[in-house]
C-alpha positions in Angstrom: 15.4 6.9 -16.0 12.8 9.3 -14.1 10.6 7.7 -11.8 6.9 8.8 -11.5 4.3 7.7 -9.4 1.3 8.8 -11.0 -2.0 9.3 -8.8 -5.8 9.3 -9.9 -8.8 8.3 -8.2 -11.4 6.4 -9.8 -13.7 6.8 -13.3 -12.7 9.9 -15.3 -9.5 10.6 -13.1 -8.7 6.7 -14.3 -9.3 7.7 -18.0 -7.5 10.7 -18.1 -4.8 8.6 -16.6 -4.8 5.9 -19.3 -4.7 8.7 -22.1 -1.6 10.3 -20.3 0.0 7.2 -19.8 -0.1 6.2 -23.6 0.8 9.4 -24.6 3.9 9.2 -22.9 4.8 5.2 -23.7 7.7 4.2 -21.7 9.8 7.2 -20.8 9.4 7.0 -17.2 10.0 4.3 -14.8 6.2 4.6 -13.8 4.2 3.6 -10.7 0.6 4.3 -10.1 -1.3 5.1 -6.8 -5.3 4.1 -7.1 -8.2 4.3 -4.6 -8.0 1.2 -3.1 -11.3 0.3 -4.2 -11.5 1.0 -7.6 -11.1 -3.0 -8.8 -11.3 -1.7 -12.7 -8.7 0.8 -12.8 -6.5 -1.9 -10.4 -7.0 -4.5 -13.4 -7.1 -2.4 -16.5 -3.5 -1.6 -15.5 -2.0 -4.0 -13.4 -0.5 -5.7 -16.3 1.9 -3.2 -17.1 2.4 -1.2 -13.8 2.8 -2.0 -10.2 0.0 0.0 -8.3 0.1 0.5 -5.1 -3.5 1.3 -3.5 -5.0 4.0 -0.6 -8.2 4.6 1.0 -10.0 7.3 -1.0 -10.1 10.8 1.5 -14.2 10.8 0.8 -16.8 8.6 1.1 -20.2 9.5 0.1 -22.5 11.1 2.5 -20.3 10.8 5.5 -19.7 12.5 8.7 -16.9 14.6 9.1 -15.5 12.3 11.5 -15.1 9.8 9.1 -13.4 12.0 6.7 -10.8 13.1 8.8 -10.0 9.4 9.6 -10.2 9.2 5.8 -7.5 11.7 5.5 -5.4 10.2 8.3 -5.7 6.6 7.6 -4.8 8.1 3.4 -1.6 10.3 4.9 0.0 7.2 6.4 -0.4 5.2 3.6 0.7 7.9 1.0 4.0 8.0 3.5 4.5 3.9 3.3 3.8 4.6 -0.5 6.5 7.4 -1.2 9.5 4.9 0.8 8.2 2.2 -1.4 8.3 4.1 -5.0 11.0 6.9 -4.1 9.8 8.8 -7.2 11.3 11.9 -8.7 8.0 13.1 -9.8 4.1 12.9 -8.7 1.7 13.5 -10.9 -2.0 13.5 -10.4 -5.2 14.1 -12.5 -7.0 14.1 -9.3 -8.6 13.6 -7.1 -8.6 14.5 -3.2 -7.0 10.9 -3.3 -3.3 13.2 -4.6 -4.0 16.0 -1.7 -1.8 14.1 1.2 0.8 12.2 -1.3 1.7 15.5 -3.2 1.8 17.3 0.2 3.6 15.3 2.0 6.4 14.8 -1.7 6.2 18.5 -1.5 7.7 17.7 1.7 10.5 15.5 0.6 11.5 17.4 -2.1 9.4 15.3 -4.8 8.3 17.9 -7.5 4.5 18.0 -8.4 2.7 18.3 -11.4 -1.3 18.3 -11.6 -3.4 17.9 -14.1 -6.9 19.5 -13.6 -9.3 17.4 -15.3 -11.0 18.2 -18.4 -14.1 18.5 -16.8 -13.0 21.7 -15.3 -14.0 24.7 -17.8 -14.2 27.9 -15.5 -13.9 26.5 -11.6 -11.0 25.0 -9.9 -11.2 21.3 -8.6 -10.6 20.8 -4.8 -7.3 18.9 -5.4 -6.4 22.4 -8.0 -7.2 24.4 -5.0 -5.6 22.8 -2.5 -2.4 22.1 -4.6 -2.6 25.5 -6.4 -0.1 27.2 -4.0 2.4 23.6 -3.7 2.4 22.4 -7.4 5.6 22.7 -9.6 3.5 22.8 -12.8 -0.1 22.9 -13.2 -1.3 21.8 -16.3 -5.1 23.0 -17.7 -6.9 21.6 -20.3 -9.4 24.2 -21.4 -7.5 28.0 -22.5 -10.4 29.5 -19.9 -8.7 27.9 -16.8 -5.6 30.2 -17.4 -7.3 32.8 -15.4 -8.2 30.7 -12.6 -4.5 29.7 -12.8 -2.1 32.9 -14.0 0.7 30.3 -13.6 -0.9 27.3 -15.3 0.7 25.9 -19.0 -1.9 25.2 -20.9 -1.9 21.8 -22.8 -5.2 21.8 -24.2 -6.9 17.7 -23.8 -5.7 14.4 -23.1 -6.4 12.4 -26.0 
């Protein structure tokens, strides 16, 4: 069986997450990365899934300082994470949380998929452009992202 770590931040990432994950029952041996402070999305799916939790890249009105620490402090924990999970597959529905963890699986070999949100109807998402160029598959839920990405599938929504 396929393992898959699947990554989302917080709120809609979360939701998207919860469609995708019923959608595809129990085909995969699944693992799920959340922002370490997002206390709902940890108990809505703890249940079922072992999580394993990072600091979220950005905080809210913060320096750029911090946010580099952010990225740092999320890069060594995305490494701890990848050891711990081994997965054949990562696949996020965003956000800046996936950057460092589909990066540094890119790395290892681990093929990406992304999911740009649903949310996104004619601009890319930062996590779409910064994993544009490193992604195995990019999956877009609106027909009017293909031409922000020529070599996205479309899929139309989750849910």
């Amino acid at each position: 069986m396929k393992k898959v770590l699947f990554v989302a931040g917080c709120g809609g990432h979360v939701a998207q997450l919860s469609i995708l994950l019923q959608q595809i029952g129990d085909r995969f041996d699944s693992r799920l990365m959340l922002e370490k402070s997002d206390t709902l999305g940890i108990g809505k799916f703890s249940d079922k899934y072992s999580i394993y939790t990072a600091t979220a890249i950005r905080g809210k009105s913060e320096t750029v300082f911090m946010t580099v620490l952010r990225i740092l402090i999320n890069s060594l924990q995305s490494v701890i994470i990848l050891f711990q999970t081994s997965p054949d597959y990562i696949i996020t529905t965003g956000p800046g949380l996936g950057i460092p963890i589909c990066l540094l699986g890119k790395f290892f070999g681990i093929k990406i998929i992304v999911i740009e949100s649903w949310s996104r109807t004619s601009t890319k998402s930062i996590v779409g452009k910064a994993l544009n160029r490193f992604a195995d598959i990019i999956f877009v839920q609106w027909p009017s992202m293909i031409r922000q990405y020529p070599n996205a599938r479309y899929a139309g929504r989750l849910g």
